[in-house]
ROPANU-219211 format. One record per residue: residue number from 1; residue in one letter; z, y, x of N, C-alpha, C, O in turn. Coordinates in nm, 4 decimals, padded with zeros to 6 digits. Example, Ala and Ser with C-alpha at 12.3 -4.5 7.8 and 13.67 -1.06 7.14 Angstrom:
% ROPANU-219211
<bati resi="1" resn="A" n_w="00.7800" n_v="-00.5690" n_u="01.3190" ca_w="00.7800" ca_v="-00.4500" ca_u="01.2300" c_w="00.7800" c_v="-00.3300" c_u="01.3200" o_w="00.8465" o_v="-00.3319" o_u="01.4236"/>
<bati resi="2" resn="S" n_w="00.7080" n_v="-00.2250" n_u="01.2850" ca_w="00.7140" ca_v="-00.1060" ca_u="01.3670" c_w="00.7870" c_v="00.0030" c_u="01.2900" o_w="00.8039" o_v="00.1138" o_u="01.3409"/>
% end
This chain:
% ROPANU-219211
<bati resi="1" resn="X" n_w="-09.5493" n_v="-14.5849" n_u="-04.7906" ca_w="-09.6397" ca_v="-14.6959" ca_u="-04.7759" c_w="-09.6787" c_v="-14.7102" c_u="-04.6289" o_w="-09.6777" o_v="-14.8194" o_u="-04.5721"/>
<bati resi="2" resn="X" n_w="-09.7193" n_v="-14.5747" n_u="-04.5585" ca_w="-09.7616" ca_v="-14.6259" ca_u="-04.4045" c_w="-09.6258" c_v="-14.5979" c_u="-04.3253" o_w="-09.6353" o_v="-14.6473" o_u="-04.2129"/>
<bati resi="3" resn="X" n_w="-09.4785" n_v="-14.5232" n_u="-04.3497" ca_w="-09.4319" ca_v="-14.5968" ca_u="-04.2612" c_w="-09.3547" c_v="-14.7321" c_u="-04.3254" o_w="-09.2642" o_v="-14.7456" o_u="-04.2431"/>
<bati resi="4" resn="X" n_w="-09.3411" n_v="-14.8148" n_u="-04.4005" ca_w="-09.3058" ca_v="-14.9281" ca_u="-04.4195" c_w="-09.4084" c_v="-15.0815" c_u="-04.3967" o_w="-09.3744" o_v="-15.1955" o_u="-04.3650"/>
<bati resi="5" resn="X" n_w="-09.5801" n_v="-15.0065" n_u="-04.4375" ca_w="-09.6821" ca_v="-15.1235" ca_u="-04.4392" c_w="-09.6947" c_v="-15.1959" c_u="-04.5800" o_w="-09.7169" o_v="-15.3084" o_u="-04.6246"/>
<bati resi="6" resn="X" n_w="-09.6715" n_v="-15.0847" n_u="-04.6182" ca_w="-09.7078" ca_v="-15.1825" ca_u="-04.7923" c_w="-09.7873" c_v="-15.1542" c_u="-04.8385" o_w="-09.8702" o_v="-15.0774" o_u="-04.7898"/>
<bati resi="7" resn="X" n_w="-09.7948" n_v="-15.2121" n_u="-04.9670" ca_w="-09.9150" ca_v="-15.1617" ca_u="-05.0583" c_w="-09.8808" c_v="-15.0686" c_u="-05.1861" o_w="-09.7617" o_v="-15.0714" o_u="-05.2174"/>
<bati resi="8" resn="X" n_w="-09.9189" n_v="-15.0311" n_u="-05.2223" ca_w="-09.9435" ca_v="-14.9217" ca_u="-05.3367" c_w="-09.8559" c_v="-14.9711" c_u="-05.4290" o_w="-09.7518" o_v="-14.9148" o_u="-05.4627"/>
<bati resi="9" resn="X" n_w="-09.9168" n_v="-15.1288" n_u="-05.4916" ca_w="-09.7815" ca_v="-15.1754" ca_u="-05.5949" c_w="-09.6969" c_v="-15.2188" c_u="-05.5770" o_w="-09.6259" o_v="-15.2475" o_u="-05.6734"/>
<bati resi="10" resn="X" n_w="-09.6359" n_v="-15.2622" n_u="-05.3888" ca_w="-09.5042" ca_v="-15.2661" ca_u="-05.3703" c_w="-09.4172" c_v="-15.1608" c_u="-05.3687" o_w="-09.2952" o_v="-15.1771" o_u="-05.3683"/>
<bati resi="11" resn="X" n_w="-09.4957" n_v="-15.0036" n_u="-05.3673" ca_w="-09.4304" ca_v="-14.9042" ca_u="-05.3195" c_w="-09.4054" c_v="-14.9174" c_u="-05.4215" o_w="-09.3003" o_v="-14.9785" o_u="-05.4407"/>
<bati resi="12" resn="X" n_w="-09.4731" n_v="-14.8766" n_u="-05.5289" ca_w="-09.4330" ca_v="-14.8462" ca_u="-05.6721" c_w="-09.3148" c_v="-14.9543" c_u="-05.7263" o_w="-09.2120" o_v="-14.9074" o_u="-05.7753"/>
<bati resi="13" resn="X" n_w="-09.3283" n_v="-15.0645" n_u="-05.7185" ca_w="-09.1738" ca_v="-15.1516" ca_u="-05.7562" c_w="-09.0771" c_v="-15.0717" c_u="-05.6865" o_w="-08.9807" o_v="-15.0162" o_u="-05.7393"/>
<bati resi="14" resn="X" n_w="-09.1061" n_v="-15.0690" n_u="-05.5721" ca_w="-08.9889" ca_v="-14.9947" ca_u="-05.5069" c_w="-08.9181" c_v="-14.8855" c_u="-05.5655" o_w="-08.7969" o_v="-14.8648" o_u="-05.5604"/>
<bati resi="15" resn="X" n_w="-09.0065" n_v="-14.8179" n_u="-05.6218" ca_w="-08.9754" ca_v="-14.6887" ca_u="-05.6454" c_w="-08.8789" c_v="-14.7255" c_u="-05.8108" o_w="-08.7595" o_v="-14.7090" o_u="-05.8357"/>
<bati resi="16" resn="X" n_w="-08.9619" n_v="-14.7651" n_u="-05.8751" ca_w="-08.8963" ca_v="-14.8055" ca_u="-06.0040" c_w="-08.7679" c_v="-14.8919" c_u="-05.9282" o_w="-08.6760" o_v="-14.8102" o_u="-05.9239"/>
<bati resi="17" resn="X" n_w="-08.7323" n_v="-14.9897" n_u="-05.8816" ca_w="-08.5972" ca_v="-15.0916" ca_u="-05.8200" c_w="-08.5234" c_v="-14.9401" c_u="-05.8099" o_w="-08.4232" o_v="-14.9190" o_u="-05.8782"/>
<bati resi="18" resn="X" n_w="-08.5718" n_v="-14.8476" n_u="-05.7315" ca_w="-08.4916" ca_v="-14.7364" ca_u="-05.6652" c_w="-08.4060" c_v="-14.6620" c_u="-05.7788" o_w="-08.2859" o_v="-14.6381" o_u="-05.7663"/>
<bati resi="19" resn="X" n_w="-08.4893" n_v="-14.6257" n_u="-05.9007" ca_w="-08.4708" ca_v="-14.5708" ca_u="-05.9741" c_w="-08.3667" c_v="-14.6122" c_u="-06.1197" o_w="-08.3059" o_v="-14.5521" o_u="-06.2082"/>
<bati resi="20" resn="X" n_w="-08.3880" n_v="-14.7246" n_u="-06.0850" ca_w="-08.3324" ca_v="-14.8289" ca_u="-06.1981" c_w="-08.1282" c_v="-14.7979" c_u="-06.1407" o_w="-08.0349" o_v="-14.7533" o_u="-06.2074"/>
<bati resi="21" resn="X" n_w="-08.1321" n_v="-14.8370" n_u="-06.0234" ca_w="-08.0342" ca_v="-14.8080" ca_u="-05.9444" c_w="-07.9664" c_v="-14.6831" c_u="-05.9591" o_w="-07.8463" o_v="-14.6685" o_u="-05.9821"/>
<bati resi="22" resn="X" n_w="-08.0547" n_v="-14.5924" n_u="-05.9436" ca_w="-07.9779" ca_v="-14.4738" ca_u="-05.9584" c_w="-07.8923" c_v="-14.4330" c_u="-06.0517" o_w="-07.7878" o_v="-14.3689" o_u="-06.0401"/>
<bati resi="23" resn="X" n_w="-07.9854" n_v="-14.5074" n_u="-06.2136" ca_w="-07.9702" ca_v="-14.4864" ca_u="-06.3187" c_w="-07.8503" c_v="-14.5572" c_u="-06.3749" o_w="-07.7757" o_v="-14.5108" o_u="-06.4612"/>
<bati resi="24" resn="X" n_w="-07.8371" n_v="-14.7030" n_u="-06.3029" ca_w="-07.7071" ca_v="-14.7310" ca_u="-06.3297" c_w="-07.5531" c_v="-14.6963" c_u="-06.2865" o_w="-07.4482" o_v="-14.7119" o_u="-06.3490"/>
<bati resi="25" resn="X" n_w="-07.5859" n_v="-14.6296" n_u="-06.1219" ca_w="-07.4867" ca_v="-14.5536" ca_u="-06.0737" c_w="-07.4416" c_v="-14.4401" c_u="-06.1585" o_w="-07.3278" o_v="-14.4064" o_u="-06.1911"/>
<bati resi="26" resn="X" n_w="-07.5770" n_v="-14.3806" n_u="-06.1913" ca_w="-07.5103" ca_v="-14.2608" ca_u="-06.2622" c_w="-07.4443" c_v="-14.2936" c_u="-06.3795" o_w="-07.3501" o_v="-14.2268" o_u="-06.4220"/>
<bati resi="27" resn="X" n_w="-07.4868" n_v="-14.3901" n_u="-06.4331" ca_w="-07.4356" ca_v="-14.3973" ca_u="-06.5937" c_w="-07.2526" c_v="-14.4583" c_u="-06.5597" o_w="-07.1446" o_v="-14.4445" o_u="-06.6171"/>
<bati resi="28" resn="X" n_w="-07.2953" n_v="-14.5195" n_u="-06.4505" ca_w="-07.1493" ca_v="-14.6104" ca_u="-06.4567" c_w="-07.0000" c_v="-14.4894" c_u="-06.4119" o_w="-06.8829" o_v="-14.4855" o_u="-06.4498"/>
<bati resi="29" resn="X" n_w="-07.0827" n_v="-14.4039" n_u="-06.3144" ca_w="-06.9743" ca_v="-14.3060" ca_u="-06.2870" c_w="-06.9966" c_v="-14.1726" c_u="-06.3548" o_w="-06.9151" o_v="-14.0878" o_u="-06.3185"/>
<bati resi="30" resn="X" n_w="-07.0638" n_v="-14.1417" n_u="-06.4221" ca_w="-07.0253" ca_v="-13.9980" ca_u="-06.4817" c_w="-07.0203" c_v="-14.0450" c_u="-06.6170" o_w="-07.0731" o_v="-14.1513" o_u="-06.6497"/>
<bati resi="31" resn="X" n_w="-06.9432" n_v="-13.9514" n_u="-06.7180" ca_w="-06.9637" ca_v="-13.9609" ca_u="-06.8898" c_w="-07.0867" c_v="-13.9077" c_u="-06.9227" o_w="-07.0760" o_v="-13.8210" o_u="-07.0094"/>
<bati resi="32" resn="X" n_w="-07.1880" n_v="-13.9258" n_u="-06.8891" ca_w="-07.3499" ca_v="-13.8757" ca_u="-06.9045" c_w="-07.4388" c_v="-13.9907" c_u="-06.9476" o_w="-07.4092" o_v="-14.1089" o_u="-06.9302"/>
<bati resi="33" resn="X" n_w="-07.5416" n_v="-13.9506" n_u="-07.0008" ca_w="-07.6178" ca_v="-14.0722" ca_u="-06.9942" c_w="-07.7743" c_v="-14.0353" c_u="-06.9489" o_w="-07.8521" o_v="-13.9698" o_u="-07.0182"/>
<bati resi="34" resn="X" n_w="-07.8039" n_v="-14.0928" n_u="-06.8154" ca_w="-07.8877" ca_v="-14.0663" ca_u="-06.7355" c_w="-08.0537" c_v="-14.0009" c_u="-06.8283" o_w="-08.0917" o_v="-14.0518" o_u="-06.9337"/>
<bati resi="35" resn="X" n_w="-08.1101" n_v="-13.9126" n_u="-06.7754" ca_w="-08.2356" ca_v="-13.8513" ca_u="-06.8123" c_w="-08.1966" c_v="-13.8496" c_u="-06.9722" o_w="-08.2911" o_v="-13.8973" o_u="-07.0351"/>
<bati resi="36" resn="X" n_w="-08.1151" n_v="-13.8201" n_u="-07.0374" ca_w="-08.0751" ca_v="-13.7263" ca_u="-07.1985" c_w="-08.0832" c_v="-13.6455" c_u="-07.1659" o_w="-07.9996" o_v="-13.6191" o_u="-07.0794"/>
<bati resi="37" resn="X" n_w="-08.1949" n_v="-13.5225" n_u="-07.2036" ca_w="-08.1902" ca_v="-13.4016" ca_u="-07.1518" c_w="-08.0361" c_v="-13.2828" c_u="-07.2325" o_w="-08.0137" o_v="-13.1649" o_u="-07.2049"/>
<bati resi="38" resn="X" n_w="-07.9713" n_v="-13.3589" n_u="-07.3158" ca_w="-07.8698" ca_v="-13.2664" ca_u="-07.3709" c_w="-07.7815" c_v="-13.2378" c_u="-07.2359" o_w="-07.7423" o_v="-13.1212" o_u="-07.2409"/>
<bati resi="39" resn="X" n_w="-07.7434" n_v="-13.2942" n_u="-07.1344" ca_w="-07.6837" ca_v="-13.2995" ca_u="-07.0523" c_w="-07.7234" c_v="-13.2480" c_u="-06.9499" o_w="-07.6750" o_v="-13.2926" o_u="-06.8459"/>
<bati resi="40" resn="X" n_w="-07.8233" n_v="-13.1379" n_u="-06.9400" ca_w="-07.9035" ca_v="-13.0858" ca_u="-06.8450" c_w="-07.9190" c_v="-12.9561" c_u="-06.8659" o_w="-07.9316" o_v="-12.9349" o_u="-06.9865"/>
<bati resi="41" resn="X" n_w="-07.9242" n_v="-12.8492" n_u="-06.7946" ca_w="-07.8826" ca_v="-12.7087" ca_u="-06.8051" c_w="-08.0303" c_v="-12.6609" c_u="-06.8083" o_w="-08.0761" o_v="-12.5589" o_u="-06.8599"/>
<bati resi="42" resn="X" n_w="-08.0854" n_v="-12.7472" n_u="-06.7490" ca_w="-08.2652" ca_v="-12.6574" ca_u="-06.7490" c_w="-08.3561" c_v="-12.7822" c_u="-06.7699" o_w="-08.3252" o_v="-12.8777" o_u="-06.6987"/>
<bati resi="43" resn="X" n_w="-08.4471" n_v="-12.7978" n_u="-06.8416" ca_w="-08.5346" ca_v="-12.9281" ca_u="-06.8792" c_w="-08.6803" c_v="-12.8573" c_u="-06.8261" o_w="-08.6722" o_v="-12.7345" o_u="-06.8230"/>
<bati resi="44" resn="X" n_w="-08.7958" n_v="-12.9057" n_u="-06.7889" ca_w="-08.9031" ca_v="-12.8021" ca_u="-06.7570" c_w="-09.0376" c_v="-12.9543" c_u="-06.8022" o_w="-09.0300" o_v="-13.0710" o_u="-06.7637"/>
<bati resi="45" resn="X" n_w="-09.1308" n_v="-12.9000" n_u="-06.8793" ca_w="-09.2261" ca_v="-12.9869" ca_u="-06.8650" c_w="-09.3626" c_v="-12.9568" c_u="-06.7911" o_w="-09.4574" o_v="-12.8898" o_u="-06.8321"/>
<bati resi="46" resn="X" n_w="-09.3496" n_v="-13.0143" n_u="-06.6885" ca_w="-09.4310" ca_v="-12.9278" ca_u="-06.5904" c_w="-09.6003" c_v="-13.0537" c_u="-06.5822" o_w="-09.6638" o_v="-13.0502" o_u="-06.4768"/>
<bati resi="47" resn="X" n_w="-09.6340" n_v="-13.1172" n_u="-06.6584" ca_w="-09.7489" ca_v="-13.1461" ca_u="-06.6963" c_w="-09.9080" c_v="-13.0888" c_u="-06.7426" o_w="-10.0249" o_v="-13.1272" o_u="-06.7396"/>
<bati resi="48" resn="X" n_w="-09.8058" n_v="-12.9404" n_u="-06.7980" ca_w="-09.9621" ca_v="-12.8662" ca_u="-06.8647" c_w="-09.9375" c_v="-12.7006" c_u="-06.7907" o_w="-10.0037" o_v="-12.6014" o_u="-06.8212"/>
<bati resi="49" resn="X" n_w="-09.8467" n_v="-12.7041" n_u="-06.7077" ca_w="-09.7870" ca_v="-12.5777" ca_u="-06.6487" c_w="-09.8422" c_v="-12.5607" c_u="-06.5389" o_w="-09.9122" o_v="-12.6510" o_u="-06.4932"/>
<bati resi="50" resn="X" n_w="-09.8247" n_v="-12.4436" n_u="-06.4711" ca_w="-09.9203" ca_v="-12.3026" ca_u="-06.3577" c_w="-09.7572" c_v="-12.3814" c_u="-06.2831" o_w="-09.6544" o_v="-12.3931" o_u="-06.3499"/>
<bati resi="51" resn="X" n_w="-09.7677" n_v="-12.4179" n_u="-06.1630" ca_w="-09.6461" ca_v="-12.4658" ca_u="-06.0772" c_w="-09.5975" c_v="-12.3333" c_u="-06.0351" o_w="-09.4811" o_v="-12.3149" o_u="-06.0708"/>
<bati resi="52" resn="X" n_w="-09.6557" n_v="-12.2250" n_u="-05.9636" ca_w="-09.6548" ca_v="-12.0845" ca_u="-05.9681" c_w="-09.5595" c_v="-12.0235" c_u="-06.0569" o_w="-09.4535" o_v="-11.9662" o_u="-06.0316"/>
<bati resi="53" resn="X" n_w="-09.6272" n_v="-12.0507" n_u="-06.1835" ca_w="-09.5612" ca_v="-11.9510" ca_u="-06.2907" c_w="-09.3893" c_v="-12.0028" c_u="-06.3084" o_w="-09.2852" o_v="-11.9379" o_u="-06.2980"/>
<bati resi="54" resn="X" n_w="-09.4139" n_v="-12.1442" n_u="-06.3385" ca_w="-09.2755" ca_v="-12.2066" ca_u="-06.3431" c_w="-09.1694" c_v="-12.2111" c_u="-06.2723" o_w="-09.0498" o_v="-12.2297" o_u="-06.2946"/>
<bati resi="55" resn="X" n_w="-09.2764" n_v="-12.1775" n_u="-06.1234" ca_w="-09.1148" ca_v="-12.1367" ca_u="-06.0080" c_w="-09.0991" c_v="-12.0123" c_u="-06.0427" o_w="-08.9839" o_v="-11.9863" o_u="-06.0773"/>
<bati resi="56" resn="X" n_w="-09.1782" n_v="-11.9201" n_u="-06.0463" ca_w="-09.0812" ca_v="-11.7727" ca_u="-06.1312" c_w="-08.9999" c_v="-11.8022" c_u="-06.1800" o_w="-08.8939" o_v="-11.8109" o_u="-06.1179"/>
<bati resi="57" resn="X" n_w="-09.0066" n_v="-11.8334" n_u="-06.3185" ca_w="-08.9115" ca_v="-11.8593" ca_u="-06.4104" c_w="-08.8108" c_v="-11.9190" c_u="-06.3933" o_w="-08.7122" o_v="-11.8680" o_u="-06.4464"/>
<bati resi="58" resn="X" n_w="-08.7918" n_v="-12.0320" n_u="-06.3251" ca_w="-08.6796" ca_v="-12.0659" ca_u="-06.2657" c_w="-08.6062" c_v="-12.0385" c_u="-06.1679" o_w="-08.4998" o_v="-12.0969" o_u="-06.1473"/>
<bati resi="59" resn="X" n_w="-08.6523" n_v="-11.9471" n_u="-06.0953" ca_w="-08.5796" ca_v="-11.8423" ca_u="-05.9618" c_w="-08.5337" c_v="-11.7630" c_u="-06.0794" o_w="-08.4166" o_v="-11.7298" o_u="-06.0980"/>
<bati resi="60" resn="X" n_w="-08.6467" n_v="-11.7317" n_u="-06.1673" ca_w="-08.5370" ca_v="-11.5928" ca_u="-06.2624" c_w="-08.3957" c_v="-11.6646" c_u="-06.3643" o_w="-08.2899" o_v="-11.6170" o_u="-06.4054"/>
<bati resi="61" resn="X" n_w="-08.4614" n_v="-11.7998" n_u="-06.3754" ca_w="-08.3634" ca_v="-11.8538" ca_u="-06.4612" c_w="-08.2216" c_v="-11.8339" c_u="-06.3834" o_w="-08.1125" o_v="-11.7928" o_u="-06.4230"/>
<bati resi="62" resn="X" n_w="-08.2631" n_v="-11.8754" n_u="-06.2682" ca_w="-08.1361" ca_v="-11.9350" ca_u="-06.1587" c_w="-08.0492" c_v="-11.7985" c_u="-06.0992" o_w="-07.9301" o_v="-11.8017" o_u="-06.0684"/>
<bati resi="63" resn="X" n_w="-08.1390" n_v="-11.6777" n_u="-06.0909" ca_w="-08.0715" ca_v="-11.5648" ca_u="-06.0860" c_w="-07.9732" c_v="-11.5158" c_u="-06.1704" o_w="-07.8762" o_v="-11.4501" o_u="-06.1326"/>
<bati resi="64" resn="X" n_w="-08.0034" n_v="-11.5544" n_u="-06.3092" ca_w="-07.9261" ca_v="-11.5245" ca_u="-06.4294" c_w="-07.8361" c_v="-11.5357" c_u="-06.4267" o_w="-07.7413" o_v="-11.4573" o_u="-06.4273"/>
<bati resi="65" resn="X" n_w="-07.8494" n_v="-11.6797" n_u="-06.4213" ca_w="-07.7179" ca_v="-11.7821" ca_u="-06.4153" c_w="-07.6259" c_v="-11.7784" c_u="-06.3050" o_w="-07.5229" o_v="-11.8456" o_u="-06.3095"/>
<bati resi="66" resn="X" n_w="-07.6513" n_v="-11.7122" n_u="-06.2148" ca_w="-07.5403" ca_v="-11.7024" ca_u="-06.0850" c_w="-07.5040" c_v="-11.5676" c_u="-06.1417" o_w="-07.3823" o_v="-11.5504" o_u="-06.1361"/>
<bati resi="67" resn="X" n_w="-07.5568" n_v="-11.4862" n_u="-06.1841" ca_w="-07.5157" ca_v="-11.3136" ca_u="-06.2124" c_w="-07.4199" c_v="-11.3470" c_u="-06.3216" o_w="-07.3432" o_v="-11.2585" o_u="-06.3593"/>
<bati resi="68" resn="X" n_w="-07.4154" n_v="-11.4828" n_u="-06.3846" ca_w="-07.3339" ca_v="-11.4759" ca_u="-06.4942" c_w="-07.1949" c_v="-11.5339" c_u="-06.4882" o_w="-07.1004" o_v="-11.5076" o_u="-06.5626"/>
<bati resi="69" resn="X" n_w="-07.1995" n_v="-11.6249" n_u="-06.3776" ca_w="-07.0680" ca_v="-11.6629" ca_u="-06.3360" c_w="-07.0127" c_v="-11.5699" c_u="-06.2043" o_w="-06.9011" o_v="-11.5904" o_u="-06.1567"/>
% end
């Protein structure tokens, strides 16, 4: 917003335009279908979560998973 000069609900269109975009790139080039979490190796709902605790877990997740390949 301050380095472009906008306002709050242009940023936010922006952000959604941005996103909308992404969503069709992705869908158009991969066999995925954008934010289905079946297609996602780690899902996290980080709304009612310790941000702390959750990066543990996912450094430990991510350790795993490299020790395993």
């Amino acid at each position: 917003m301050q380095r472009d000069h906008i306002s709050f609900e242009k940023a936010k269109q922006y952000v959604k335009q941005t996103e909308r975009r992404r969503e069709a790139y992705y869908n158009y080039y991969t066999p995925y279908e954008w934010g289905n979490p079946q297609f996602y190796d780690l899902c996290v709902n980080t709304s009612h979560a310790n941000l702390d605790f959750l990066a543990d877990h996912i450094a430990s997740y991510i350790r795993q998973d490299l020790a395993e390949t």
